[in-house]
C-alpha positions as CSV (number, residue, x, y, z in Angstrom):
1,X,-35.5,-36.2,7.6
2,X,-37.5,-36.1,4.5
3,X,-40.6,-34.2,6.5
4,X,-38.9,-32.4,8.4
5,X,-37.1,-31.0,5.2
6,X,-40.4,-29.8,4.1
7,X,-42.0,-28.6,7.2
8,X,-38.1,-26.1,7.8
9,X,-38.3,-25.1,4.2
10,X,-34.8,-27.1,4.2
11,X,-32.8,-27.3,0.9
12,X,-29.6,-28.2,0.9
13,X,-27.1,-26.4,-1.4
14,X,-24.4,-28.9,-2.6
15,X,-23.0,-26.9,-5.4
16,X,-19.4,-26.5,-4.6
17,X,-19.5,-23.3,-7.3
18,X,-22.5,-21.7,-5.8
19,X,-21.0,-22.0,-1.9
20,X,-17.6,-19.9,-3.2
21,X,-19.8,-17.6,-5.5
22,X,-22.0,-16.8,-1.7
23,X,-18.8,-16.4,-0.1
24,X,-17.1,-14.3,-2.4
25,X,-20.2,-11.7,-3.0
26,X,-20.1,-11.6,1.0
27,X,-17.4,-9.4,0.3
28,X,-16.1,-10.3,4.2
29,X,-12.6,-9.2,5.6
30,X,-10.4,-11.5,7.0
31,X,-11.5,-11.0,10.7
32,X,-15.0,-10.6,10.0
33,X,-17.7,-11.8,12.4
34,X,-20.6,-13.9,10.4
35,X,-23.6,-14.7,11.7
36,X,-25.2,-17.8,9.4
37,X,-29.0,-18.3,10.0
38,X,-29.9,-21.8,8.9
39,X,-26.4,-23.6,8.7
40,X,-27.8,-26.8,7.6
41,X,-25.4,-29.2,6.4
42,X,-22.7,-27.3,7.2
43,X,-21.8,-26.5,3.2
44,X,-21.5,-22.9,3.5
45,X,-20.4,-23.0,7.4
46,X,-17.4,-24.5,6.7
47,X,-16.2,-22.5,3.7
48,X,-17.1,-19.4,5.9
49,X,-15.6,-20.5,8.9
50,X,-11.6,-20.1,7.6
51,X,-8.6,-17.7,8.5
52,X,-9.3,-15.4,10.9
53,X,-12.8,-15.2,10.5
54,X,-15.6,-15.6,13.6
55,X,-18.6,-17.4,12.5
56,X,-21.8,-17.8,14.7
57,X,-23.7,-20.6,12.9
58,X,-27.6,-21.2,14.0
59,X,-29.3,-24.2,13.4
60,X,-32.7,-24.7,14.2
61,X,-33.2,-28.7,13.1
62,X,-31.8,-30.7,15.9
63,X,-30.5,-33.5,14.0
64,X,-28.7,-31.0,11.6
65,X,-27.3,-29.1,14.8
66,X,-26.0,-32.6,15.9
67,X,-24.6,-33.4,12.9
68,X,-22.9,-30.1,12.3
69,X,-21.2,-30.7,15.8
70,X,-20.0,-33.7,15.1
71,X,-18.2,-32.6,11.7
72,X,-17.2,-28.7,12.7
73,X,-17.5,-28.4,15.8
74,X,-13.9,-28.4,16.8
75,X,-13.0,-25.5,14.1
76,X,-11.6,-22.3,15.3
77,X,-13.5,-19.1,15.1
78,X,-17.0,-21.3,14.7
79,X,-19.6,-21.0,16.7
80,X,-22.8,-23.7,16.7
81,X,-26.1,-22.6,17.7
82,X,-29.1,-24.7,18.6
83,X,-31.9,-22.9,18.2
84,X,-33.8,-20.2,15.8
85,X,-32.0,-17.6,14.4
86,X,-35.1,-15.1,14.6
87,X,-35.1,-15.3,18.1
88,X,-31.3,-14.5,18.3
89,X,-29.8,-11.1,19.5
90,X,-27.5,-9.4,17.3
91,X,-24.1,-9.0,17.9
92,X,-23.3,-5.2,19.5
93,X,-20.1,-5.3,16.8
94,X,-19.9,-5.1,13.2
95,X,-21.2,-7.9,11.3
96,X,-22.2,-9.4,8.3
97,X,-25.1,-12.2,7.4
98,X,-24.4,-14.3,5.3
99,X,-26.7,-17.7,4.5
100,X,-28.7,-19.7,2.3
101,X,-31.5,-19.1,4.2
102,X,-35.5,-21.0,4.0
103,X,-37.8,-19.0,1.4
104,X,-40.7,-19.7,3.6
105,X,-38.4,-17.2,6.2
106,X,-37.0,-14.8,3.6
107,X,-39.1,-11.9,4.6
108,X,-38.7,-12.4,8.6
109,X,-35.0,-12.6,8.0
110,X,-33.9,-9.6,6.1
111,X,-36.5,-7.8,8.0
112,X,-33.6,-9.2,11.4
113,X,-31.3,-7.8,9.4
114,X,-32.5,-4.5,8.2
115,X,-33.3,-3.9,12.3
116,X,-30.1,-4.6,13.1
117,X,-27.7,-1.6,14.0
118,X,-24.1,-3.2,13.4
119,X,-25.3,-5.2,10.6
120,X,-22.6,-4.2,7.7
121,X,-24.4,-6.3,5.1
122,X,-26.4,-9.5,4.5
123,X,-26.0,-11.8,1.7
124,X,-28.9,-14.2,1.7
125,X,-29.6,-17.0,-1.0
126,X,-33.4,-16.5,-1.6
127,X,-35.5,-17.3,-4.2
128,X,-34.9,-15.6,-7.6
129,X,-38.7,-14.2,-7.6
130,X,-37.6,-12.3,-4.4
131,X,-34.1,-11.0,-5.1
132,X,-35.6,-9.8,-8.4
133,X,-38.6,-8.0,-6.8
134,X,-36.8,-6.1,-3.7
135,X,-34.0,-5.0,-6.6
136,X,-36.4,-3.1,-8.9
137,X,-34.5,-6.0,-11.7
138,X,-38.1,-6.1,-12.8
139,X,-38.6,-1.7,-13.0
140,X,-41.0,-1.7,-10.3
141,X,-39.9,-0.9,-6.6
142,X,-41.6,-2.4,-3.6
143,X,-42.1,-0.4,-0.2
144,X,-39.0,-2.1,1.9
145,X,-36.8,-1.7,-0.7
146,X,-37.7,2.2,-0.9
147,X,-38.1,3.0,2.6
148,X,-34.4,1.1,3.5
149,X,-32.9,3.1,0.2
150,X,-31.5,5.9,2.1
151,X,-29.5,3.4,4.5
152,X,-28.7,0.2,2.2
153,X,-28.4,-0.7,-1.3
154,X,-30.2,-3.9,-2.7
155,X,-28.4,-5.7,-5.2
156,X,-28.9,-8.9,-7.3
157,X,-25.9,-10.9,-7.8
158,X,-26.9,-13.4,-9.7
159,X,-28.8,-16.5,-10.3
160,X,-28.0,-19.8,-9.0
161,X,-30.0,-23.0,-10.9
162,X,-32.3,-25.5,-8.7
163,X,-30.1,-28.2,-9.5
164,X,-27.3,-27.0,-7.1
165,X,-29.9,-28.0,-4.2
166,X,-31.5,-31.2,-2.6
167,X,-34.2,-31.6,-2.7
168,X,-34.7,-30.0,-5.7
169,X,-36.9,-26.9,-5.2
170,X,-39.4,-25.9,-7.7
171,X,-37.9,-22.5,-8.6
172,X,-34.2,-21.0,-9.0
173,X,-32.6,-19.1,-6.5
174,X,-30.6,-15.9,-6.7
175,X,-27.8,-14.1,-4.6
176,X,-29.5,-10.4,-2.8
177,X,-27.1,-8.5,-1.2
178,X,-28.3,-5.7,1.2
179,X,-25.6,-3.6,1.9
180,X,-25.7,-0.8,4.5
181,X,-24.4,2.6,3.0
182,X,-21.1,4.3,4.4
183,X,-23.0,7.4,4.7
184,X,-26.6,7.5,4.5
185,X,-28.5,9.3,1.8
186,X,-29.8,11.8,4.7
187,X,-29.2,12.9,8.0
188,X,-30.0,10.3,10.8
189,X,-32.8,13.2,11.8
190,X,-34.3,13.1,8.6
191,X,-35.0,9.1,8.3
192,X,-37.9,8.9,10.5
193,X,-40.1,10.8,8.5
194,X,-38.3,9.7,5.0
195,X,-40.0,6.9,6.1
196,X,-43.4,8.3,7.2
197,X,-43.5,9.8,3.9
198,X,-42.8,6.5,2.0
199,X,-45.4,4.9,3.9
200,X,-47.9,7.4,2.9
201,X,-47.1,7.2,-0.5
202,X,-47.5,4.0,-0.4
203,X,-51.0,3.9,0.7
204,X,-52.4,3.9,-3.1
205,X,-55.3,6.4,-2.5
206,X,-56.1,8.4,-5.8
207,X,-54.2,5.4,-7.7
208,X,-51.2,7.3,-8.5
209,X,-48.1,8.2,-6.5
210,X,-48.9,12.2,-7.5
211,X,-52.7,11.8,-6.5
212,X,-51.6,10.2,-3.4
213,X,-49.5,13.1,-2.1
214,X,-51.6,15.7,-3.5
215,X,-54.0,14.7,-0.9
216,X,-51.6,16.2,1.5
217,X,-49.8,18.9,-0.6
218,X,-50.9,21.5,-3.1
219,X,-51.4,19.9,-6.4
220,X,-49.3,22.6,-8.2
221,X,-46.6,21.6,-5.6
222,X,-46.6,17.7,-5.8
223,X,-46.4,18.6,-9.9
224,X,-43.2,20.5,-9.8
225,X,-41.8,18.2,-7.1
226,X,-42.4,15.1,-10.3
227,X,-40.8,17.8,-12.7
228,X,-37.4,18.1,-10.8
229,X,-37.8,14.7,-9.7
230,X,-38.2,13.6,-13.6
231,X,-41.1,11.2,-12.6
232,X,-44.2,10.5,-14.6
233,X,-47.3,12.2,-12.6
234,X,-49.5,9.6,-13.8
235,X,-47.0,6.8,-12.8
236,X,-48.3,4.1,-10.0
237,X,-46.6,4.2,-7.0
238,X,-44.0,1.3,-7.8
239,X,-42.6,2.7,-10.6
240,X,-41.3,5.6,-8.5
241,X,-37.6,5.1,-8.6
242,X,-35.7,5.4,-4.9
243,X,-33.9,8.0,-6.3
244,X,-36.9,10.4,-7.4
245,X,-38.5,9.6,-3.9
246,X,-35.3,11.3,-2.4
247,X,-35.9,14.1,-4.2
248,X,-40.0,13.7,-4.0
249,X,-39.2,13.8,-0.3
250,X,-36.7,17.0,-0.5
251,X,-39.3,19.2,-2.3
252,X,-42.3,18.1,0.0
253,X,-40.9,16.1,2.7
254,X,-41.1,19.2,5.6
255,X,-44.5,21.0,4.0
């Protein structure tokens, strides 16, 4: 089990305090449906799987799968899945993710979960490094995090010590919730090319944010778009708040 541990990415949270602290940030309703992806040894499955709530648990190791069987597979509302949770479709309902999920799979997951239309909000133990990054926590913002700011917030709830896992990874892990907005920051119609805009911006020609746009847009304009936005001109790209790239976007997103 010890190799295949490493080849999965597999640690195993057995921190009874860090399982309830997941749970609780999920925020999830009584009824909720849960999707897991990587159940693993079932500590998080079963304290998700309670009350009311529908659970649909995947586990890619086979052993693990039988294993979780054996030990939960009779509880009500829980669902076990063989098989990779990538390669699963997502429910046509609301639903939440919630999972402490392989850092060599961070990215492909939340990328599952941003593409997902019912998802209501994913609460994903990564690695600290990443929660920090795709939160700004460090004062620089990344593309995802940006171009998704209109539909979810990204939040950092907290870090949780490599102790509370075996094997013991080499780095600390952190709770990122990704939360899909009741109302998004702009009209369905307008997201498409929020997002064309970002990635432009994002290109890094002229090696600042301004210099970037101004090949596109008059100078003069892309200057008083930085002045109502309250952003530095001479700022790189990723220390453009989301926020001033809503308003970046208002001032020049249609010219």
């Amino acid at each position: 089990m010890a190799r295949r541990r490493k080849t999965l990415s597999q640690n195993f949270l057995h921190d009874t305090a860090a399982v309830r602290r997941i749970v609780h940030a999920g925020a999830l309703r009584p009824d909720a449906l849960v999707v897991e992806p990587g159940a693993g040894q079932g500590a998080l499955t079963r304290h998700l799987a309670t009350g009311g709530r529908r659970v649909i648990a995947y586990e890619i190791d086979p052993g693990l799968a039988a294993h979780l069987s054996r030990r939960l597979g009779d509880r009500p509302g829980l669902r076990l899945v063989r098989g990779d949770f990538l390669r699963a479709h997502a429910p046509r309902e609301p639903f939440a993710v919630v999972g402490n999920i392989p850092y060599s799979r961070t990215t492909d997951i939340v990328r599952w979960c941003l593409a997902a239309p019912q998802l209501t909000s994913a609460t994903l133990l990564t690695q600290l490094e990443y929660a920090r990054k795709f939160t700004g926590d460090r004062g620089r913002w990344p593309l995802l995090t940006v171009s998704t700011w209109p539909e979810f917030e990204w939040h950092l709830l907290g870090r949780v010590g490599r102790e509370s896992f075996t094997p013991v990874p080499r780095t600390d892990s952190a709770v990122l919730r990704i939360e899909r907005r009741g109302r998004p920051l702009l009209p369905p119609d307008r997201l498409h090319a929020y997002r064309g805009f970002v990635a432009h911006g994002f290109t890094g020609v002229g090696g600042s944010l301004a210099a970037t746009l101004s090949r596109r847009h008059r100078t003069g304009r892309v200057r008083a778009a930085f002045a109502r936005a309250d952003a530095d001109a001479s700022a790189p790209v990723g220390l453009v708040t989301p926020r001033q790239w809503l308003t970046l976007f208002a001032e020049l997103g249609d010219r």
